[in-house]
Structures are given as C-alpha cells and as structure tokens.
TORVO-314089 format. One line per 5 residues: number of its first residue (from 1); for each residue x, y, z of N, C-alpha, C, O. Coordinates in steps of 0.001 Angstrom, whole numbers, plus 500000, padded with zeros to 6 digits. Each point is the difference from the previous one (the first is absolute). Layout:
NUM	X,Y,Z,X,Y,Z,X,Y,Z,X,Y,Z  ... .
//
This chain:
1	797192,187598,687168,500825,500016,498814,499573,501160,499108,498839,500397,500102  502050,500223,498975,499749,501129,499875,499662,499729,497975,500756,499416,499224  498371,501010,500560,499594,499764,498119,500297,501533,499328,499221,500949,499910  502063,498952,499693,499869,501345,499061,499360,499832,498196,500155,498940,499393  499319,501980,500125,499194,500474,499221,500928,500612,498924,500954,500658,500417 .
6	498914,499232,498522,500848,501174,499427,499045,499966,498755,499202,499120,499675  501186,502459,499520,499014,500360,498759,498600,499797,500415,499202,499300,499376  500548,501326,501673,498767,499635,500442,498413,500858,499253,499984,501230,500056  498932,498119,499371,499155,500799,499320,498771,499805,501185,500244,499502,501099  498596,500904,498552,499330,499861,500403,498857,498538,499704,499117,499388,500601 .
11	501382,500592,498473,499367,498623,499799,501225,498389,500919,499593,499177,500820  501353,500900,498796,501466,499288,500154,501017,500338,500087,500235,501119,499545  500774,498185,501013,501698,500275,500109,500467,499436,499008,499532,498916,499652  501421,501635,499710,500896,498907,498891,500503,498921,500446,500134,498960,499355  500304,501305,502253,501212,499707,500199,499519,499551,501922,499951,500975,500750 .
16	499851,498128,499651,500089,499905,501493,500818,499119,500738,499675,498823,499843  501324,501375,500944,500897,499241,500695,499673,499072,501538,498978,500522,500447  501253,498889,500054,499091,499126,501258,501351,499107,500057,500537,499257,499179  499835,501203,502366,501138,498626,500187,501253,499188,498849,500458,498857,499987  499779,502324,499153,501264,499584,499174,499386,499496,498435,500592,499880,498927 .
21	498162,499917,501394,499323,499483,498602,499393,501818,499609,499619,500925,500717  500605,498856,497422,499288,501191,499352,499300,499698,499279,500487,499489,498992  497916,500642,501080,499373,499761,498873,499358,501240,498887,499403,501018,500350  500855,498638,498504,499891,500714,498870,498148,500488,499861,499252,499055,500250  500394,501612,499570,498394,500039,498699,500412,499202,498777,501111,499905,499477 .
26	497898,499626,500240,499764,500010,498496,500557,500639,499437,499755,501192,500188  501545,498392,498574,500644,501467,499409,499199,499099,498302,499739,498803,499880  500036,502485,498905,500307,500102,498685,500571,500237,499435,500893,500524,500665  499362,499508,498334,501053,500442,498860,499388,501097,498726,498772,499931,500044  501417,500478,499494,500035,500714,498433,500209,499515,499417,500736,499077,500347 .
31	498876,500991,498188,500360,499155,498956,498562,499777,499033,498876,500467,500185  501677,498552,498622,498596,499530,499477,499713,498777,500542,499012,499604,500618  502354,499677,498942,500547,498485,500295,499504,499583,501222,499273,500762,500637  501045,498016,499831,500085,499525,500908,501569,499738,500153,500488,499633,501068  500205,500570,497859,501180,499826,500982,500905,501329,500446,501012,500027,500700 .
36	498258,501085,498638,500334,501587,500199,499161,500062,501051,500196,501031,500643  499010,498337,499765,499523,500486,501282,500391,499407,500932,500055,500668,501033  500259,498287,499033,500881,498890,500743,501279,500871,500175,500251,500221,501185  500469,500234,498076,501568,500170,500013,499403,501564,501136,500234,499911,501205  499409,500725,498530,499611,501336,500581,499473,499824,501722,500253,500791,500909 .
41	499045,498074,499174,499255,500094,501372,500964,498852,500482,499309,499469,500869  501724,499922,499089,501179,499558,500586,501114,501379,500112,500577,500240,501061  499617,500581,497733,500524,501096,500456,499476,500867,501532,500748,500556,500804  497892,499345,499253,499317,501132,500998,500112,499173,501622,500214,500471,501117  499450,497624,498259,500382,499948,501311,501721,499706,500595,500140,499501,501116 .
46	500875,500793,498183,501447,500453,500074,500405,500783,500720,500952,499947,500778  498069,501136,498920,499916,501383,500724,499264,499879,501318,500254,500820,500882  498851,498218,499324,499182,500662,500941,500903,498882,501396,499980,500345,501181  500739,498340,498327,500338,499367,500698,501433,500800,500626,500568,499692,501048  499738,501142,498234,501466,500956,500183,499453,501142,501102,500466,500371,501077 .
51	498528,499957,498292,499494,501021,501317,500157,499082,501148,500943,500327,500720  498326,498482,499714,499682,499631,500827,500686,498872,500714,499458,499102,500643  502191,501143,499080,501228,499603,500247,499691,498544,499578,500250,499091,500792  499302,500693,498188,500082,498781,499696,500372,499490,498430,499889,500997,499287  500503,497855,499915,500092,499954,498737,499456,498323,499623,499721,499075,500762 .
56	500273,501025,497498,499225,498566,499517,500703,499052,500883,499102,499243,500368  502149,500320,500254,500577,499217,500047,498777,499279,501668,499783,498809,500225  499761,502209,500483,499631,499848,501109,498363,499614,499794,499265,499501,500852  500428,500834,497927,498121,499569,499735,500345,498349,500471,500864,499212,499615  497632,500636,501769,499730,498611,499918,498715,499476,499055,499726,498825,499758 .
61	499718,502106,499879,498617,499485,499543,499613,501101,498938,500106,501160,500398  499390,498613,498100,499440,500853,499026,498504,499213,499743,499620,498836,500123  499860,502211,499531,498779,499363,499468,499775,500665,498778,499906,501228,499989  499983,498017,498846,499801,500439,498741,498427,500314,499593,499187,499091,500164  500363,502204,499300,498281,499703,499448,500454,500054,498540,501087,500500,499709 .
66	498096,498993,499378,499957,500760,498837,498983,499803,499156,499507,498886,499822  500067,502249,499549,498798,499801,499883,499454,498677,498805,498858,499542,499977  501825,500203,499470,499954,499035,498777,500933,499106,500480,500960,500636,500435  499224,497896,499707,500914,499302,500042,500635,499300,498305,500290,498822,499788  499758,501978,499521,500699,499627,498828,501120,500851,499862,500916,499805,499201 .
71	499016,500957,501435,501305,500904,500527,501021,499380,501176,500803,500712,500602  499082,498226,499569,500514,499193,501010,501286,500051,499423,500752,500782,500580  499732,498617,498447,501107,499707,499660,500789,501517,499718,501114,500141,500505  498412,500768,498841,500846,501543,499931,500231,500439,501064,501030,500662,500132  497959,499091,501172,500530,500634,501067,501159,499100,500690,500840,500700,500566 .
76	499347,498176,499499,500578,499617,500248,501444,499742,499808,500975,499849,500736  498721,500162,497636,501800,500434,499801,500280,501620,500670,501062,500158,500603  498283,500645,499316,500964,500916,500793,499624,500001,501348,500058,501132,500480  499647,498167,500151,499941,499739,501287,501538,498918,500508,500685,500138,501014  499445,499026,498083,500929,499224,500406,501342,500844,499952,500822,499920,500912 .
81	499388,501014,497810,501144,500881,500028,500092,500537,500817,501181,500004,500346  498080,500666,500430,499631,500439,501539,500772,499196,500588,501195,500261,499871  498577,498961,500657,499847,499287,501130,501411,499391,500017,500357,499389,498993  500604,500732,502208,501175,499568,499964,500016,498396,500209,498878,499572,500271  501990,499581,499674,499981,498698,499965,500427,499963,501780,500880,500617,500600 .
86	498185,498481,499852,500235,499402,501271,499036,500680,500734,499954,499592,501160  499058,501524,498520,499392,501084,500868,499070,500082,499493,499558,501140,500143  499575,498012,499061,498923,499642,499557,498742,500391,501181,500488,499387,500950  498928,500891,499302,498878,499932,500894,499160,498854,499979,500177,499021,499276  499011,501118,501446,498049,498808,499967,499618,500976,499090,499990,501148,500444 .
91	499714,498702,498474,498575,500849,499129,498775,498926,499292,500034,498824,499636  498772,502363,500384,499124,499278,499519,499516,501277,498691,500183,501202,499808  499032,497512,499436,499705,501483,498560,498752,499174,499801,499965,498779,500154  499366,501718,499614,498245,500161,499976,499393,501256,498962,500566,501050,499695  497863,498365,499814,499761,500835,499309,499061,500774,500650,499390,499525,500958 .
96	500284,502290,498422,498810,500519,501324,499963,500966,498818,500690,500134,498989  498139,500550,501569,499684,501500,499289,500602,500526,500784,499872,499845,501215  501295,501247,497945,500624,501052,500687,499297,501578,500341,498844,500155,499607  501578,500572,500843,498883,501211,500144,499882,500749,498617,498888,500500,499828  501730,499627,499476,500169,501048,498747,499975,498940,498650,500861,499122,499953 .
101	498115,500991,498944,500398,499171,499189,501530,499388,499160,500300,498906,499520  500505,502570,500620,501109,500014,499348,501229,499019,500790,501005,499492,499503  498562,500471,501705,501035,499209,500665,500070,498632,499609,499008,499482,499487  501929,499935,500672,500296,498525,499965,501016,499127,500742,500129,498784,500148  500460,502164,500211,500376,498915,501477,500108,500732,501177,500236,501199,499853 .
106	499650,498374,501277,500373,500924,501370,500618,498730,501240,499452,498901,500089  501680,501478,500736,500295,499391,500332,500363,500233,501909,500575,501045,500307  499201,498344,500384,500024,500413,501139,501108,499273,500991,499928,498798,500255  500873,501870,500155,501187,499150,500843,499749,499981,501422,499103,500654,500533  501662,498625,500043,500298,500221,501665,501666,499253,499819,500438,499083,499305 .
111	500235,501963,501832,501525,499748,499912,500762,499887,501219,499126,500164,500852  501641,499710,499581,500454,500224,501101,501098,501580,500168,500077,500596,498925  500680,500047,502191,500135,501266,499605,501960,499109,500110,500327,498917,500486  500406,502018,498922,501367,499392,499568,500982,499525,501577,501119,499497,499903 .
//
C-alpha cells in the first residue's frame, strides 16, 4: 500500500495519506485569544484537508490540546460554528503544555479523503 507524504519537513509531514485515510500534524492558529487561534488553525486545517482531497465534512476523529482548560468554552463556540450539523466527528480536548508559550490551542485531525 502506498503512504503519500505531503509538505514534507525534515522533522514531519503536514499532511500523510495511507489507504484513503489523511492524517493531519498538529495544526495552530495566530491570535492572542483562544478563540482567534481556534478560528485560524480550523482555517489552516481547511486548507490542508483541500490539498489533500479532503474536507471538515470527512474528519473522523479531532483531538483538541489546550493549554489552559478555561478556554474550553471560547474554543468551543467557534468550533461548533465550524462544524456542520450531522458531521460532527469523535473528538477529545485535554489539557497539555503546548510547545510555544503563546499558543493555546492545537488541534490534530484524521479524515477520510472525499
């Protein structure tokens, strides 16, 4: 079976495909907020699921970090605006140290390709 790679660094791929499933990296956002960073790193993974012939409607699984869980509720309202009705995924949201102090949420998908 054949695993394509895409945006490939030397550390990671953004982006790797395996048998019809695409899984994402870890994406972030910009912002101060948590919900400007939220709204931004749902923008990036938009894009990266479009590269990789895929879109939100097809995510089976998100995993939410963030670094504070009192931000639970801001990210979440714009997560739900996101998220179309009926195409909800499995997600989980947990708290962790992110790599950069400034961050506050990062979120990691796996999707299927369209």
């Amino acid at each position: 079976m054949t695993i394509t790679r895409m945006e490939t660094g030397p550390r990671m791929s953004k982006i790797v495909k395996h048998s019809g499933t695409v899984y994402l990296c870890g994406q972030v956002g910009a912002g101060e907020t948590a919900a400007e960073q939220t709204r931004d790193c749902l923008s990036r993974i938009d894009a990266l699921l479009k590269q990789a012939g895929s879109d939100k409607n097809h995510i089976l699984q998100a995993i939410v970090w963030l670094a504070d869980m009192e931000d639970f509720a801001e990210m979440n309202a714009v997560w739900d605006a996101w998220v179309e009705d009926a195409h909800a995924p499995a997600r989980a949201c947990g708290e962790a140290k992110l790599a950069r102090e400034a961050l506050k949420v990062e979120i990691i998908v796996t999707a299927t390709e369209n």
